[in-house]
C-alpha positions in Angstrom: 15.5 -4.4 58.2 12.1 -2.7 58.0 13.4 0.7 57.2 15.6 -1.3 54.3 12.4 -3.3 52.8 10.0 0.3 53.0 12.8 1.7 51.0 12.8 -0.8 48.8 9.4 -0.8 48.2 9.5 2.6 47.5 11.9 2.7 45.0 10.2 -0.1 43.3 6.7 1.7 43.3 8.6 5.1 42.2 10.2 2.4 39.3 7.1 0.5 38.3 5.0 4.6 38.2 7.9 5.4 35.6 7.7 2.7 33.7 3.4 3.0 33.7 4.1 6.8 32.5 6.7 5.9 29.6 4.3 3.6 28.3 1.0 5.6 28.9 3.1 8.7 27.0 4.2 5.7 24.7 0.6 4.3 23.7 -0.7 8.0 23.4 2.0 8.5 20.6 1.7 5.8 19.1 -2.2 6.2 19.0 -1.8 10.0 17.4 0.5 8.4 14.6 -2.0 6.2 13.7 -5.4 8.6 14.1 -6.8 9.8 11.0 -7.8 13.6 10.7 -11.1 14.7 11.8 -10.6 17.5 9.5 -8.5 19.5 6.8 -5.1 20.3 8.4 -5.0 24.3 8.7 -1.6 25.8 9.3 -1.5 30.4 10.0 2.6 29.4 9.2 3.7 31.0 5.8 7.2 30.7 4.0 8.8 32.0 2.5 7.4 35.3 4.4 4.9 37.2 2.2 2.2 39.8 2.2 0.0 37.4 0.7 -2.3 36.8 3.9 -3.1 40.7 3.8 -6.9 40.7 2.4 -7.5 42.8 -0.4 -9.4 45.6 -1.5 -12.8 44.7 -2.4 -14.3 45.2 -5.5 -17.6 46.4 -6.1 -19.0 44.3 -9.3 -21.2 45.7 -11.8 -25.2 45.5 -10.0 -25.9 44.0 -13.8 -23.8 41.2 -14.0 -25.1 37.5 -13.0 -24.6 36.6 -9.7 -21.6 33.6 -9.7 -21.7 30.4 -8.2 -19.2 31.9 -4.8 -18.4 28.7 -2.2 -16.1 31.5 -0.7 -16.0 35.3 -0.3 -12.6 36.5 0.4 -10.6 35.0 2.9 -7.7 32.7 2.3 -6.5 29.9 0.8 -3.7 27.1 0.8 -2.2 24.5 -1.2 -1.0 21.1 -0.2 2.5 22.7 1.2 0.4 24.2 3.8 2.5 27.0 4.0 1.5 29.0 1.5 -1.6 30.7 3.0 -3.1 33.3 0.9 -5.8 36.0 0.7 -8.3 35.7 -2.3 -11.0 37.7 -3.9 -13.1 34.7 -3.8 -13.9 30.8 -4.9 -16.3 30.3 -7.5 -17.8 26.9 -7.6 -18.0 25.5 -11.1 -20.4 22.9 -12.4 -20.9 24.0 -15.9 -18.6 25.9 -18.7 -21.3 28.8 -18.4 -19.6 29.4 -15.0 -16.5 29.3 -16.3 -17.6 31.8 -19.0 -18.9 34.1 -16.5 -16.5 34.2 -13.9 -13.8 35.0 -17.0 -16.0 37.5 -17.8 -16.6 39.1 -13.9 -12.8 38.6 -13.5 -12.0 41.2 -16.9 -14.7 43.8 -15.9 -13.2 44.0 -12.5 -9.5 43.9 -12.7 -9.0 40.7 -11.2 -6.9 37.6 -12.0 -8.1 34.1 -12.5 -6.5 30.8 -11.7 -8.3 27.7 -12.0 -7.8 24.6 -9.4 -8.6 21.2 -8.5 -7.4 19.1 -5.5 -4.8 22.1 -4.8 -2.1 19.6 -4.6 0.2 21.8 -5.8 3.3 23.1 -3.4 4.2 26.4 -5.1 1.0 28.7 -5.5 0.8 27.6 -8.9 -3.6 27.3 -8.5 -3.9 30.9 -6.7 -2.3 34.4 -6.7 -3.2 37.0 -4.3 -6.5 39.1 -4.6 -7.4 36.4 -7.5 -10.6 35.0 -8.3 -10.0 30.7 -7.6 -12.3 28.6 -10.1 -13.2 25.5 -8.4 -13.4 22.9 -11.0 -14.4 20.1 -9.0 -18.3 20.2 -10.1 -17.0 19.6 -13.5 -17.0 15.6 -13.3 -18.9 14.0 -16.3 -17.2 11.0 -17.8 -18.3 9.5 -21.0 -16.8 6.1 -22.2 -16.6 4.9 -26.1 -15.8 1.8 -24.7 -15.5 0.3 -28.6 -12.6 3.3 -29.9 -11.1 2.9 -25.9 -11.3 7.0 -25.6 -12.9 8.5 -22.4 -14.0 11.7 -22.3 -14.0 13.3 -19.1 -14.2 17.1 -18.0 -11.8 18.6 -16.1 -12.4 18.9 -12.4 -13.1 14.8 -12.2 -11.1 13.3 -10.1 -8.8 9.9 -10.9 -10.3 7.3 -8.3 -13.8 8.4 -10.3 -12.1 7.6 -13.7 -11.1 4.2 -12.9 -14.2 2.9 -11.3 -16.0 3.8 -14.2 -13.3 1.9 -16.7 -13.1 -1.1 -14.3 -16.6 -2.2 -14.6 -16.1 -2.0 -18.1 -12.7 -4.1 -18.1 -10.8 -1.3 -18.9 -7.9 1.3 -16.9 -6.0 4.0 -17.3 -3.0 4.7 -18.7 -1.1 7.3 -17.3 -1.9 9.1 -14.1 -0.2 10.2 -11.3 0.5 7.3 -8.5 -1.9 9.1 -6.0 -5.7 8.9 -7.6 -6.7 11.7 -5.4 -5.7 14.6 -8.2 -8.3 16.4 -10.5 -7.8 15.4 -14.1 -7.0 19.0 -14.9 -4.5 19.5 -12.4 -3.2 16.3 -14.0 -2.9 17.6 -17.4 -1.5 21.4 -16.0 1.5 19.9 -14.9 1.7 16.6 -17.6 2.1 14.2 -14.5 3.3 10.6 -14.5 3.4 7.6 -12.5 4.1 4.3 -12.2 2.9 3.1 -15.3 6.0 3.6 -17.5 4.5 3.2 -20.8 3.9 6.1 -21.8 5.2 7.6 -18.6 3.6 11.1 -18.9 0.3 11.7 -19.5 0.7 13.6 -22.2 1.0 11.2 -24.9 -2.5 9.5 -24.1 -4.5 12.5 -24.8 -6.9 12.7 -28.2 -8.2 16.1 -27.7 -9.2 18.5 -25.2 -11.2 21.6 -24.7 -10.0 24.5 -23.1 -11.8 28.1 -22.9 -9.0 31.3 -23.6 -8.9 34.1 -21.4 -11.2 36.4 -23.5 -14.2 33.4 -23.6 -13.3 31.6 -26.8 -13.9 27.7 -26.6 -11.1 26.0 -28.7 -10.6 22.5 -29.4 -6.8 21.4 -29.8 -5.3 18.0 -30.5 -1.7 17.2 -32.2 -2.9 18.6 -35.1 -5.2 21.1 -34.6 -4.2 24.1 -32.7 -1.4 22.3 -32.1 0.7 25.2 -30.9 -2.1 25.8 -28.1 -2.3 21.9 -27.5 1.6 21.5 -26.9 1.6 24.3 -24.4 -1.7 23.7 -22.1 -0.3 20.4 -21.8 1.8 21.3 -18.9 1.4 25.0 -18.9 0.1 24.8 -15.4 -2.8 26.8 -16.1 -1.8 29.8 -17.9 -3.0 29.3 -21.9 -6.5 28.2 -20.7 -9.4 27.0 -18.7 -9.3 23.1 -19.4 -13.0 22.0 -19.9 -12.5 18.5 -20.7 -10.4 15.5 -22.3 -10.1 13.1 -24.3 -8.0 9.9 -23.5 -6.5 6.8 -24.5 -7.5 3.4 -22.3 -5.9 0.2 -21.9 -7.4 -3.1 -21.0 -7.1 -3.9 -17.2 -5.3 -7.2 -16.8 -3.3 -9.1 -14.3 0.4 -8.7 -13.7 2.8 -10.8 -11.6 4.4 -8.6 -9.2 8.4 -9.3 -8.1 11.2 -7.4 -5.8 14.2 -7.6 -6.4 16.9 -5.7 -4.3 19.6 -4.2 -6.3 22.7 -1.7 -4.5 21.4 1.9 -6.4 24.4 2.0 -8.5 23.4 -1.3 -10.2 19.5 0.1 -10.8 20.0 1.4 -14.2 21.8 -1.8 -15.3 19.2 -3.8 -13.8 16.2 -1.8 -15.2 17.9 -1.6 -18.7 18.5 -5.1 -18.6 15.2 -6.8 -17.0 12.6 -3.9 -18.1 13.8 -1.5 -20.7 11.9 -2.7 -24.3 10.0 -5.8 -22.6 7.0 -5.0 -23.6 5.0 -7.8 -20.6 6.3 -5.6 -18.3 3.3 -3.2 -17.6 4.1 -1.3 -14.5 7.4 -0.8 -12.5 8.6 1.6 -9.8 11.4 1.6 -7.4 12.3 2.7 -3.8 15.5 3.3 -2.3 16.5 2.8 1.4 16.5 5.7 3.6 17.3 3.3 6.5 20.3 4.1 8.3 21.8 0.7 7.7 21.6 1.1 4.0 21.0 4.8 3.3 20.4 5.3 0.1 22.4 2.5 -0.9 19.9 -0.2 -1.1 17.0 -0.3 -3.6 14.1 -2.0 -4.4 12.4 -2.4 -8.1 9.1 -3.6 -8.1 8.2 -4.8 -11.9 4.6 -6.1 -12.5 5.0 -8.8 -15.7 1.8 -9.7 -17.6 0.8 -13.4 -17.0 -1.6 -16.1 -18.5 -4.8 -15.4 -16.2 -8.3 -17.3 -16.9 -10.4 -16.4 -14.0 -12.4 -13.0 -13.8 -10.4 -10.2 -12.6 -11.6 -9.2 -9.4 -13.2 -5.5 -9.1 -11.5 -2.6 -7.6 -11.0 -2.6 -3.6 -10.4 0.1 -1.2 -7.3 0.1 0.6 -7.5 -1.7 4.2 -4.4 -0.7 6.0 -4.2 3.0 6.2 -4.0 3.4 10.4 -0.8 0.9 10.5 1.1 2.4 7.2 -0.1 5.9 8.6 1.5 4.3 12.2 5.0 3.3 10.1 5.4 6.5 8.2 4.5 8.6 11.2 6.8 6.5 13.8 9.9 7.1 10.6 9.7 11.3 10.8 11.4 10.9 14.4 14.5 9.2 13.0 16.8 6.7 12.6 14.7 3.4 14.6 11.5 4.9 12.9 13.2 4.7 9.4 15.0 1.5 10.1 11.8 -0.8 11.3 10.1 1.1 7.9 12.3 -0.1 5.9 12.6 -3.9 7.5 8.4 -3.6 7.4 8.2 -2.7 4.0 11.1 -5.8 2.9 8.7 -8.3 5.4 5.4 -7.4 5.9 4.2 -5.7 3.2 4.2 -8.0 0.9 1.9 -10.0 2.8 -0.1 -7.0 2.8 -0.4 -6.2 -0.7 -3.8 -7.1 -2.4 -2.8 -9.9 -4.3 -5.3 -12.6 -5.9 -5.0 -15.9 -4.0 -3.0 -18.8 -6.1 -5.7 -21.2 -6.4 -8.3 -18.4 -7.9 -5.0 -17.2 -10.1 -4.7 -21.3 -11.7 -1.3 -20.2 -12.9 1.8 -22.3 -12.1 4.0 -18.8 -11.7 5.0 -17.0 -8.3 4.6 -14.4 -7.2 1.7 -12.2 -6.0 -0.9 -11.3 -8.6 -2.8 -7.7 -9.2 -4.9 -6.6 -11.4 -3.8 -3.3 -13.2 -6.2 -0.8 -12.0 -5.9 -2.1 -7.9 -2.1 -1.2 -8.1 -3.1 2.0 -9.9 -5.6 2.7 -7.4 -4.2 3.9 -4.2 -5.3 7.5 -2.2 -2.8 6.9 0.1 -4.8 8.3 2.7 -2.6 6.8 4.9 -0.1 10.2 4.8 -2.6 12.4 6.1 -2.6 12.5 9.9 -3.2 15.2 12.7 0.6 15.9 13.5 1.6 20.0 13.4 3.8 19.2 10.1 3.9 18.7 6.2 5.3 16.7 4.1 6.7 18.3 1.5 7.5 16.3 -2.4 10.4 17.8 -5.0 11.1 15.9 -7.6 14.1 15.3 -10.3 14.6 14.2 -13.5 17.8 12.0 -14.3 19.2 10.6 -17.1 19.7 6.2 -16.7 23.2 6.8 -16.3 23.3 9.5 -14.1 21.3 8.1 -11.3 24.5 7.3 -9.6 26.1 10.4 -9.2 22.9 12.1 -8.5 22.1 9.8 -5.4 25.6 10.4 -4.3 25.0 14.1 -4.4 21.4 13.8 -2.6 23.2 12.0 0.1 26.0 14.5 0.4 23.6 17.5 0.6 20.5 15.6 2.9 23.7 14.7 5.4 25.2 18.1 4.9 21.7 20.2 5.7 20.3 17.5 8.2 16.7 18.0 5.8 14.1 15.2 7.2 14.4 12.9 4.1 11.1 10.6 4.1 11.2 8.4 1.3 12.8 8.1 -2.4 10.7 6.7 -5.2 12.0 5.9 -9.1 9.5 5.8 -11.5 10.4 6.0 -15.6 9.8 8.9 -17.6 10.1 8.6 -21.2 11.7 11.5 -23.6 8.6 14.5 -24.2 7.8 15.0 -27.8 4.6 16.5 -27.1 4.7 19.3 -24.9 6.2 22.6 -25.1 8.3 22.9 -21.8 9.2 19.0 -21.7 10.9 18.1 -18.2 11.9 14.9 -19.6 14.7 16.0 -22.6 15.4 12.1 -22.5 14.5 9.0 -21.4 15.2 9.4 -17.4 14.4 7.9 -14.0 12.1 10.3 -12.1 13.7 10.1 -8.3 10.5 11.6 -6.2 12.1 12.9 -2.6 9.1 12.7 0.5 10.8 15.7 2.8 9.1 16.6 6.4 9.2 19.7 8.0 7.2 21.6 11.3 5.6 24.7 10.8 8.8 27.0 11.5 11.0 29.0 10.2 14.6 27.0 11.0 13.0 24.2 8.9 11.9 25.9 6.1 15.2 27.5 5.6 17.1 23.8 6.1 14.3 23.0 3.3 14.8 26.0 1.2 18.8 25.6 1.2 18.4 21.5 0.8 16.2 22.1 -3.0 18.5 24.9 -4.2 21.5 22.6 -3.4 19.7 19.2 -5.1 18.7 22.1 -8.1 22.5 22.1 -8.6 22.9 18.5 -8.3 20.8 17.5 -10.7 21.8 20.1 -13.2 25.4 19.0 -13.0 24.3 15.6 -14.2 22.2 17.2 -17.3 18.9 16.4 -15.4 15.8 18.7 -14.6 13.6 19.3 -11.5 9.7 19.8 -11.7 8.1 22.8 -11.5 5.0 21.9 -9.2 6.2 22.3 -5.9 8.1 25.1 -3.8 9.7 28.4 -5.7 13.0 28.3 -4.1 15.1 28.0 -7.4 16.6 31.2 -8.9 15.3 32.3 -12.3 19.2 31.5 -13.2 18.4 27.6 -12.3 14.8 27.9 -14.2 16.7 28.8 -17.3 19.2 26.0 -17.4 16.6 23.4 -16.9 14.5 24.7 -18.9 15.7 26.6 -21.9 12.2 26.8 -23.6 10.5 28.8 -20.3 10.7 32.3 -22.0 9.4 30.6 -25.4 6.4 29.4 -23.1 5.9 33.0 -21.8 6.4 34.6 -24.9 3.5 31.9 -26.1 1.2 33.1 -23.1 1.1 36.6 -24.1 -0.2 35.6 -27.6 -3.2 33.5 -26.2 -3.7 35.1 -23.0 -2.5 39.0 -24.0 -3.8 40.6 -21.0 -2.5 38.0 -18.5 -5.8 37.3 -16.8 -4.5 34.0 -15.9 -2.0 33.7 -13.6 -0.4 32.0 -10.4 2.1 32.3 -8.2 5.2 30.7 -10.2 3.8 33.1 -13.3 3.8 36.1 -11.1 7.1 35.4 -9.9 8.9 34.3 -13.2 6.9 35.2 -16.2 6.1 39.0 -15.1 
């Protein structure tokens, strides 16, 4: 009997010691999905394979010329990917256009090629090249409001969260921006980005004027009218007419919306939008999400709409976002699969909600329901909550459908993300409306803009699941008459760049006029413009 109960005891110590390690091993996870970085993620890792982290040759400038502004001397650089690790001449830091007119300058009398960048959230190279000389536009922030004309004039390397802090305190927001307010305004402009703001939908549309300095130093100022060839291409010519200097935009008043969800099966979306959004002008801001829950996989979608409503008390000034360790937590805890992506998806239908920053009902004195937000707090969001200190990256692609081709375009996602077992994160529809303005227009209609969230670990067997998984949705999307945007990876074939978009060679025909010794460049130039 005593041999029996020491056994016993044994097996329940040896039982509870297990059960104290899974949950020791447990809390440590869960505390790394939740920890903020302590610093930039760094990653040696580099696909698709390249001699690009071979440094090159250095240059000996001319003794005469003015020393520039470097923040970096050779080495290497990256983009957002964090794959795409690259050796560089050098990093000028700009805070005036006299740097930029310099470093132009340095960059002809020494053979070297320039690219200009901001935030480098870019996924494709398209704000370095190899051996080039990086312009770091971030010093290049000053804003100036006409708050009575509603224009704001603001240079090139500012960044979004700095634009709308200035327009809030003057009762005032943006009108088109990216979703993220992390990007530099130029970056923004480079690549004509949208959000969730569907009116206009690109930015493109909201701009007055802007500056931009050609490859040989000439400052020219272009607007719809003026220079309108140059203006129709630099908007969205990702950095290869010109150096941007600075902008002028279009504002809007801030003011308060209702927000309401509504859950719609993704076939019905287009219906729905068309029938509750499409030409009602109250509606100010909408966006969409669809399940990646495997209950509901992309099957089940959200639409969040945000309707104007009667609102007398004072709007309430910008916040910063409160939540980031528990939505960095969630996102984290969804890369490892299907529970992770199922208690997302339930979290986001439950909790957030309560979450969201909404104005409480007896401040609001409004009889609707529904949570109220001002404008510029749902437009302001770094979503610092996606960076984290995991060895991975998240990686964006993006496509551009017509309304009624949603349908058979998530049908084909699904088919291909099931077929190459890709790490699908998230799907969110915004609203892009047909381009008039810019010279290689991604929107050829109006479309819904389905933005993929992919994750992959620094190795080669994911990459090439990746790489596979956008030249398969490349073909998707072009079987429905849509497009794909040009930011992120360069895994499509000059064959798919073509049928999307026709007008490319146009563009690079256009390039060699302004820019006719091709100091300006990139890594999507270099590999399909030369």
């Amino acid at each position: 009997m005593s041999a029996f109960s020491t056994k016993r005891r044994t097996l329940l110590l040896s039982l509870a010691s297990a059960i104290a390690a899974s949950l020791v091993v447990t809390v440590r996870k869960l505390v790394q999905y939740a920890a903020a970085p302590v610093g930039e993620k760094e990653s040696d890792f580099v696909f698709p394979p390249s001699t690009d982290q071979t440094p090159p040759t250095r240059i000996a400038p001319r003794p005469a010329y003015p020393a520039l502004p470097f923040e970096q001397r050779g080495g290497f650089i990256n983009d957002a990917s964090y794959l795409n690790r690259t050796a560089v001449y050098g990093v000028v830091k700009v805070t005036s256009e006299a740097d930029v007119a310099n470093a132009l300058q340095f960059a002809r009398e020494n053979g070297l090629k320039v690219t200009a960048a901001g935030q480098r959230h870019s996924m494709g190279g398209q704000t370095f090249v190899k051996g080039g000389l990086v312009l770091d536009m971030r010093g290049l922030n000053r804003i100036t409001l006409d708050k009575a004309k509603k224009i704001v004039n603001v240079q090139s390397g500012t960044v979004w969260a700095d634009v709308q802090r200035v327009l809030d305190g003057e009762g005032l927001s943006v009108k088109a921006m990216q979703s993220i307010n992390i990007f530099s305004v130029g970056g923004t402009l480079s690549v004509n980005a949208h959000g969730i703001a569907h009116r206009p939908g690109p930015i493109a549309p909201t701009v007055r004027a802007l500056r931009v300095m050609l490859s040989n130093g000439d400052v020219m100022t272009a607007t719809p009218t003026l220079n309108a060839e140059l203006f129709r291409h630099v908007l969205g010519g990702y950095g290869l007419f010109g150096v941007i200097l600075d902008v002028d935009l279009d504002v809007a008043d801030n003011e308060m919306y209702v927000r309401r969800t509504s859950y719609v099966d993704y076939r019905e979306f287009a219906d729905y939008y068309k029938q509750h959004v499409d030409g009602n002008d109250a509606v100010g801001l909408v966006y969409g999400r669809v399940s990646v829950s495997p209950a509901t996989y992309l099957r089940e979608t959200a639409i969040h709409v945000y309707e104007r409503t009667g609102y007398s008390g004072r709007i309430p000034p910008l916040t910063a976002h409160t939540h980031d360790a528990l939505e960095r937590l969630v996102i984290n805890f969804s890369k490892t699969g299907g529970l992770g992506r199922r208690v997302r998806w339930a979290l986001e239908k439950s909790l957030e909600p309560r979450l969201h920053a909404c104005v409480p009902r007896n401040q609001a004195m409004t009889p609707k329901d529904g949570c109220l937000v001002s404008r510029n707090q749902e437009m302001y969001d770094s979503m610092h909550y996606l960076e984290n200190r995991l060895r991975d990256t998240d990686i964006l692609q993006e496509y551009f459908v017509p309304y009624d081709k949603m349908g058979a375009f998530v049908d084909g996602l699904r088919t291909v993300v099931q077929r190459t077992a890709a790490n699908l994160l998230n799907v969110t529809i915004r609203v892009v409306h047909k381009d008039n303005v810019t010279a290689l227009p991604y929107a050829k209609q109006d479309m819904f803009a389905l933005v993929l969230y992919f994750n992959q670990r620094f190795n080669e067997a994911e990459s090439l699941v990746l790489q596979q998984t956008t030249r398969d949705l490349i073909d998707v999307v072009l079987g429905v008459g849509g497009t794909y945007y040009l930011p992120y990876q360069l895994f499509y074939s000059p064959e798919q760049l073509r049928r999307a978009y026709p007008e490319i060679d146009g563009c690079f025909a256009a390039k060699r006029k302004y820019d006719p010794i091709s100091l300006l460049t990139n890594k999507f130039h270099h590999k399909y413009g030369t």
